[in-house]
C-alpha positions as a Python dict, from the first residue, in 0.01 Angstrom:
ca = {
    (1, 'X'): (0, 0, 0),
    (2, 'X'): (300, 162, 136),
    (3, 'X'): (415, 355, 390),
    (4, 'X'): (379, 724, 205),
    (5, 'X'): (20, 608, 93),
    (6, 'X'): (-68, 454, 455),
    (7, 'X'): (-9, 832, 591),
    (8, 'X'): (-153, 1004, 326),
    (9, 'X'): (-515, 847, 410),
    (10, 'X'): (-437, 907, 765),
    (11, 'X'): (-462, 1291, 724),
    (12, 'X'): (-820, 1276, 560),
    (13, 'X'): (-908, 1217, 975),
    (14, 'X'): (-730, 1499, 1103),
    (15, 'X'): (-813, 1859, 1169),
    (16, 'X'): (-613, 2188, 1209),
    (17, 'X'): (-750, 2463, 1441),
    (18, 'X'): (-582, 2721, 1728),
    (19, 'X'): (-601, 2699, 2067),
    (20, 'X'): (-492, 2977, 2274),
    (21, 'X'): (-141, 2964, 2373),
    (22, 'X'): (108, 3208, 2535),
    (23, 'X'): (415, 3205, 2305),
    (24, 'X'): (716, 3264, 2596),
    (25, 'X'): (1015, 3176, 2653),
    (26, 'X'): (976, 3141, 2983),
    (27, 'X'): (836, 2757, 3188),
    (28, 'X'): (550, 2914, 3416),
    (29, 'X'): (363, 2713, 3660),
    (30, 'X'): (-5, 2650, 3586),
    (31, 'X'): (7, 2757, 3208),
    (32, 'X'): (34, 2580, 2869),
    (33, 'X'): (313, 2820, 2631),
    (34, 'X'): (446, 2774, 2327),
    (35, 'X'): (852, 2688, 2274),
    (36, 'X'): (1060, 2580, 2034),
    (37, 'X'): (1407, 2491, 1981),
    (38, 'X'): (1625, 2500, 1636),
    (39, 'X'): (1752, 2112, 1565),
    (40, 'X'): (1923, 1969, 1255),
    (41, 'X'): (1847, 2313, 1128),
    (42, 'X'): (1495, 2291, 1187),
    (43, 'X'): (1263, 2528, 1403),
    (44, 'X'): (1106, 2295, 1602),
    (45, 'X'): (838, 2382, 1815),
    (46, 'X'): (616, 2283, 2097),
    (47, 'X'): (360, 2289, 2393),
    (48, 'X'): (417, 2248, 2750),
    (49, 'X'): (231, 2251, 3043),
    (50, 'X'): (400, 2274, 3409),
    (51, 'X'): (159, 2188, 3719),
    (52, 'X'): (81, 2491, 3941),
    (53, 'X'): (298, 2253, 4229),
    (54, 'X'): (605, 2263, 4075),
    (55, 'X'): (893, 2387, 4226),
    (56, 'X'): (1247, 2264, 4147),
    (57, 'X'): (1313, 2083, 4435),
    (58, 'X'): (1125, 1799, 4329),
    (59, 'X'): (1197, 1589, 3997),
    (60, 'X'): (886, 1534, 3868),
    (61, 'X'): (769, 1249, 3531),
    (62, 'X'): (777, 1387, 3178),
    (63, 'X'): (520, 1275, 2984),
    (64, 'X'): (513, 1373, 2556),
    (65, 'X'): (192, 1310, 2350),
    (66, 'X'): (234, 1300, 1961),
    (67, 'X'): (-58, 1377, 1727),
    (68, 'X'): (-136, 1198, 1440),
    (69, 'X'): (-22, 1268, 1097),
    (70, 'X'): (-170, 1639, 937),
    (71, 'X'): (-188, 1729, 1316),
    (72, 'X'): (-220, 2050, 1469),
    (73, 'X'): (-72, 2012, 1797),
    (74, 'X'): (-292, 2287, 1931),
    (75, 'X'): (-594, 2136, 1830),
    (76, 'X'): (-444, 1781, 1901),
    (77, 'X'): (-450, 1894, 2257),
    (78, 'X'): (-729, 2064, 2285),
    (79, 'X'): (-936, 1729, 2237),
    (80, 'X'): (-675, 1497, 2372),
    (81, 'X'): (-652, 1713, 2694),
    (82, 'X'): (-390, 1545, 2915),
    (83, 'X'): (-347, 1890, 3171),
    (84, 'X'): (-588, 1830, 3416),
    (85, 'X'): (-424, 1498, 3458),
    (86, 'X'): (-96, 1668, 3508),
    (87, 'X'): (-218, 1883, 3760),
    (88, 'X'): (-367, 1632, 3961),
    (89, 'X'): (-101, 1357, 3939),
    (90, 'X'): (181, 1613, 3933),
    (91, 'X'): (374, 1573, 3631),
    (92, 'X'): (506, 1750, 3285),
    (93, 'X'): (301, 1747, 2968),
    (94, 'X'): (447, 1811, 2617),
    (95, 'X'): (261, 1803, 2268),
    (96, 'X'): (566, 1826, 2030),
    (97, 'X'): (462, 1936, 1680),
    (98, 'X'): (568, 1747, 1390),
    (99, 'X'): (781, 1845, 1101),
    (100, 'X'): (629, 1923, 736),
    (101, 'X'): (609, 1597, 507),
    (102, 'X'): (443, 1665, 157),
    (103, 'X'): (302, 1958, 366),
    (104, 'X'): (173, 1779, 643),
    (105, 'X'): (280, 1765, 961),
    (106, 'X'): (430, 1359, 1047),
    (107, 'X'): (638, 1198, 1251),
    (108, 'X'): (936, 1058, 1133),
    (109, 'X'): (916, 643, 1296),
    (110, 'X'): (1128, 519, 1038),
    (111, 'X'): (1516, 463, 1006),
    (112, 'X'): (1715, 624, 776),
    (113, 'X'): (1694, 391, 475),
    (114, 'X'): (1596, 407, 127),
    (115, 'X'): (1233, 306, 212),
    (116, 'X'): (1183, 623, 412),
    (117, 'X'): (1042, 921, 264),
    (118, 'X'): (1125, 1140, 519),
    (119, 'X'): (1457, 1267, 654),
    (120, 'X'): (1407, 1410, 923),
    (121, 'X'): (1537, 1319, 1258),
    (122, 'X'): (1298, 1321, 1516),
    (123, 'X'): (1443, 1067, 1726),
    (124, 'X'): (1689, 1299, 1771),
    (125, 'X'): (1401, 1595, 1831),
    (126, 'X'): (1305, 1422, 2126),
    (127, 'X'): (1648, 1350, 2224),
    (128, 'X'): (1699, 1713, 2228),
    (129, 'X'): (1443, 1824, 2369),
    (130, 'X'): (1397, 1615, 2663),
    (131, 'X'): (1764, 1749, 2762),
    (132, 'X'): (1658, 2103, 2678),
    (133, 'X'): (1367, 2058, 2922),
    (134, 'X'): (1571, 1885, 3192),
    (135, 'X'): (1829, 2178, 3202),
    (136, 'X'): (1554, 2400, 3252),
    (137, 'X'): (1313, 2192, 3462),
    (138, 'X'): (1361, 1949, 3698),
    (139, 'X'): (1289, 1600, 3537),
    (140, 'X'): (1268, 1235, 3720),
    (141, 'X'): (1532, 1095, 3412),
    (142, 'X'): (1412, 770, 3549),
    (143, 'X'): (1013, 860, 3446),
    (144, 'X'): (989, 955, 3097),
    (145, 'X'): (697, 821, 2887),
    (146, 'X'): (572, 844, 2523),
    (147, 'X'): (214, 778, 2370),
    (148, 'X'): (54, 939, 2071),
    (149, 'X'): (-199, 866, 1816),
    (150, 'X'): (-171, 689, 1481),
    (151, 'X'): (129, 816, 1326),
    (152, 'X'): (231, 938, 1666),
    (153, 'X'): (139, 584, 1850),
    (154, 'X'): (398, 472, 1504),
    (155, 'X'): (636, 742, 1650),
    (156, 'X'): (597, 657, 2009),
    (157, 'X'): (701, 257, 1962),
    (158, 'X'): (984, 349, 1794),
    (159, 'X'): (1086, 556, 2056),
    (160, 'X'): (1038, 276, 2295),
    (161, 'X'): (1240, 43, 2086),
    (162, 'X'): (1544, 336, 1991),
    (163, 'X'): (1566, 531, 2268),
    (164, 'X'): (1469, 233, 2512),
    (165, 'X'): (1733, 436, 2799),
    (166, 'X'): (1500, 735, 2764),
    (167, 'X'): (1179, 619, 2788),
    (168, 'X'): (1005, 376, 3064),
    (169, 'X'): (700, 282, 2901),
    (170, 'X'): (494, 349, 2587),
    (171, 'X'): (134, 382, 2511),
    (172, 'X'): (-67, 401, 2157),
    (173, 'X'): (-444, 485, 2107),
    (174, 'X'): (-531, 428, 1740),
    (175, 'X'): (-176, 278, 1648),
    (176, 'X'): (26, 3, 1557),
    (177, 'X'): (449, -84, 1498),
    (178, 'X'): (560, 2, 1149),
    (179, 'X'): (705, -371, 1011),
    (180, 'X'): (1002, -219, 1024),
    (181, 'X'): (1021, -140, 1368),
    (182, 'X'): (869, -489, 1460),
    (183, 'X'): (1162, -612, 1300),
    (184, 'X'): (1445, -416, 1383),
    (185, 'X'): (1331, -350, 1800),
    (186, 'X'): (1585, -462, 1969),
    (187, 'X'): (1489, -379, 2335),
    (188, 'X'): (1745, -518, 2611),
    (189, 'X'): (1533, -478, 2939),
    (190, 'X'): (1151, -527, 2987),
    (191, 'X'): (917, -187, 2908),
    (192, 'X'): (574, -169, 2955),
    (193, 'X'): (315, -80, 2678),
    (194, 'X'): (-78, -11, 2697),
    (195, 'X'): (-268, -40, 2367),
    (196, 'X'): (-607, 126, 2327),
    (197, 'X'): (-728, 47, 1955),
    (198, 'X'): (-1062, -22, 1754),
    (199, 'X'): (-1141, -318, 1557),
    (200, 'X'): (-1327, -129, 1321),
    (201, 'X'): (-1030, 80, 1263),
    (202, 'X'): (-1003, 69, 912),
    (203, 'X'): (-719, 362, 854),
    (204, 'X'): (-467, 122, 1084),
    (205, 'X'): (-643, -157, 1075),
    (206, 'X'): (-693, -366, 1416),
    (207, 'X'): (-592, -715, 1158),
    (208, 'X'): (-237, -513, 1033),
    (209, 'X'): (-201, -426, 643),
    (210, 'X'): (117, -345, 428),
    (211, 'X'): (358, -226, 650),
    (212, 'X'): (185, -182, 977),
    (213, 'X'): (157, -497, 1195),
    (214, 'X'): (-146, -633, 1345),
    (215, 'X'): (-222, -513, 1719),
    (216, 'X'): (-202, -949, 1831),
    (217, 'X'): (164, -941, 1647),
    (218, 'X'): (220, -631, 1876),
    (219, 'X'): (73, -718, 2192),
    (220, 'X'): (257, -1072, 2189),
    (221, 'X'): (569, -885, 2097),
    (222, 'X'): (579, -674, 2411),
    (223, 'X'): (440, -985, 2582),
    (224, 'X'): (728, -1148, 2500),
    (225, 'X'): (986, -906, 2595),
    (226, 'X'): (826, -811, 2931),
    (227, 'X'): (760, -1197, 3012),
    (228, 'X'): (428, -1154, 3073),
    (229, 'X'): (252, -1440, 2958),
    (230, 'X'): (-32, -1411, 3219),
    (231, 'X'): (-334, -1322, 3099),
    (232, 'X'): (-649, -1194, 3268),
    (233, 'X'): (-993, -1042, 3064),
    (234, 'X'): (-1236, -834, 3146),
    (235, 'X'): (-1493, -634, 2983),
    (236, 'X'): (-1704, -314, 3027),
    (237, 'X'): (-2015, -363, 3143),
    (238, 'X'): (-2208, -272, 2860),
    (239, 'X'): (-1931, -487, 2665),
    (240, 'X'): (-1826, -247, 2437),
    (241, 'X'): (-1469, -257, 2558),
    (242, 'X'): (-1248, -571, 2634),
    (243, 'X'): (-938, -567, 2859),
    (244, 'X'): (-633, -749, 2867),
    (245, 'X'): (-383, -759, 3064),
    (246, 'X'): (-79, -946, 3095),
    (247, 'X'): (103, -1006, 3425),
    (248, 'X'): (501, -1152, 3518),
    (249, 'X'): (499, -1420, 3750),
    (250, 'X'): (523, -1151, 4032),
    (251, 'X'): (197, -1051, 3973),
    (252, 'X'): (329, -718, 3759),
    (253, 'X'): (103, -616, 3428),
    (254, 'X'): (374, -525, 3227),
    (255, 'X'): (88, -497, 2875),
    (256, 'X'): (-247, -362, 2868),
    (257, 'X'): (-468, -401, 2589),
    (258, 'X'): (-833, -210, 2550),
    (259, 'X'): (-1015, -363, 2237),
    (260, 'X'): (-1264, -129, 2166),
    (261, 'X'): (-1590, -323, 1992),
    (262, 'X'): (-1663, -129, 1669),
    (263, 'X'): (-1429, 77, 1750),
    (264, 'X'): (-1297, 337, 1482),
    (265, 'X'): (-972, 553, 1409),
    (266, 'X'): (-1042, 800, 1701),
    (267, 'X'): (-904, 918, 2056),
    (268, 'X'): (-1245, 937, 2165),
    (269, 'X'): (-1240, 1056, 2511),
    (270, 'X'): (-1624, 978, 2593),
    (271, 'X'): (-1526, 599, 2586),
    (272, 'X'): (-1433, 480, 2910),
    (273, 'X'): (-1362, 199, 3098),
    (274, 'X'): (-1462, 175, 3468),
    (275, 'X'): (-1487, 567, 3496),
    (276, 'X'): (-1170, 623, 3311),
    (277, 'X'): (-1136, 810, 2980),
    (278, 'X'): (-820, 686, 2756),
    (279, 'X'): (-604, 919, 2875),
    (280, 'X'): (-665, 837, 3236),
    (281, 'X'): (-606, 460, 3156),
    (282, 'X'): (-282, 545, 3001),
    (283, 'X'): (-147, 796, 3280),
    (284, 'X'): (-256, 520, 3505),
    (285, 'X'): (-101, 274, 3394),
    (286, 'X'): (222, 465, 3323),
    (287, 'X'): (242, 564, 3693),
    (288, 'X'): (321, 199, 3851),
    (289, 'X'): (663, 215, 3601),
    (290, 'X'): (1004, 382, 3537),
    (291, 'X'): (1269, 302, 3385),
    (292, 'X'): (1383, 18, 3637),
    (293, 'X'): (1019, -147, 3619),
    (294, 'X'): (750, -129, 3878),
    (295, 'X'): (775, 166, 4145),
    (296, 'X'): (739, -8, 4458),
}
């Protein structure tokens, strides 16, 4: 199974419907709107939300959530609803929209190679746009962070790996590494990752197929690189979730892993762990790192 076929089942689990959006082209506290911004000759576009305290005195985090692949990223956010986080906890939320592939929205976490069958840059995309945003917004450079789901958990290691000096840590619900990027991540400084996945995931499955590593390859991976080979477990206490986490020797938990027991290809927000829904795990976690590790 390749990579083309391994997306192309992926949209049979995705849905397209509208939200309501303002379309502006103005950044206005306390609302989501609709942008977009022309790169590599591409209208790309999409949603933002700004926190009803910010004023640009303050640099505040930047955090991007990618859909998965045949997303709407209307809909995508309308049931993976990171704004009342970013109200509370202060920070920027973007849901970029992906480019057409086959006529379905993807993201592009590939290189540029023969074995890609899509050309589009979105590394650069998100390049772009998170220095469109910081000349219009006040941005903490230092607190940039990426998660997504499936294809955009795909899109959101890679990012990780190739634009390691942009973003400070990475999360994926429902996600793996491409191969490719598990063998071509080349990341100079430790990052920290959080992993939420089933193991009856059977669209990326939890044991890796053709192409798409197995979540163990990927959590030792990032184990590695962040030298955290201290591991503590715990579990929910109806045991339908299992939590790892892996620790430096100063007592940081640089990797978080949420095994979730018959678990399937979903960002289900009704499963919790200890009161938190999967988005609140992953803003939680994010918020102990930037760029220059734990914030002390």
């Amino acid at each position: 199974m390749n990579k083309k076929i391994i997306l192309v089942i992926i949209i049979l689990f995705s849905q397209c419907v509208k939200e309501n959006s303002s379309d502006t082209n103005e950044f206005i506290n306390g609302t989501t709107s609709r942008h977009s911004i022309v790169h590599d000759g591409l209208n790309r576009e999409y949603l933002i939300y700004i926190p009803n305290n910010y004023n640009q005195s303050e640099e505040l985090p930047l955090l991007f959530n990618f859909h998965g692949f045949g997303g709407s990223v209307s809909y995508y956010m309308s049931y993976v609803d990171m704004r009342p986080l970013a109200e509370s906890n202060n920070f920027i939320l973007v849901y970029p929209q992906g480019s057409l592939l086959g006529g379905y929205p993807h993201w592009n976490a590939g290189l540029d190679n023969n074995e890609n069958k899509s050309s589009v840059d979105d590394y650069g995309f998100v390049e772009e746009l998170i220095n469109y945003i910081s000349s219009n917004l006040s941005v903490n450079q230092n607190r940039i962070y990426s998660c997504g789901f499936s294809n955009g958990s795909f899109f959101s290691y890679s990012l990780g790996c190739y634009l390691e000096n942009k973003i400070a840590a990475v999360g994926s619900v429902g996600g793996t590494m491409l191969t490719e990027t598990y063998n071509n991540c080349d990341i100079n400084s430790p990052k920290p990752m959080i992993n939420i996945h089933g193991d009856s995931d059977f669209i990326v499955p939890y044991d890796g197929t053709f192409g798409l590593q197995s979540i163990n390859d990927v959590i030792d991976y990032w184990v590695t690189l962040n030298n955290s080979q201290n591991l503590s477990t715990n579990e929910s206490y109806d045991k339908t979730i299992k939590k790892y986490q892996y620790s430096d020797n100063n007592g940081s938990v640089y990797v978080e892993h949420y095994k979730i027991i018959n678990g399937g290809h979903t960002w289900n927000e009704n499963v919790n762990f200890e009161g938190k829904n999967k988005s609140k795990l992953i803003w939680d976690f994010f918020s102990k790192f930037d760029l220059n590790g734990p914030i002390n």
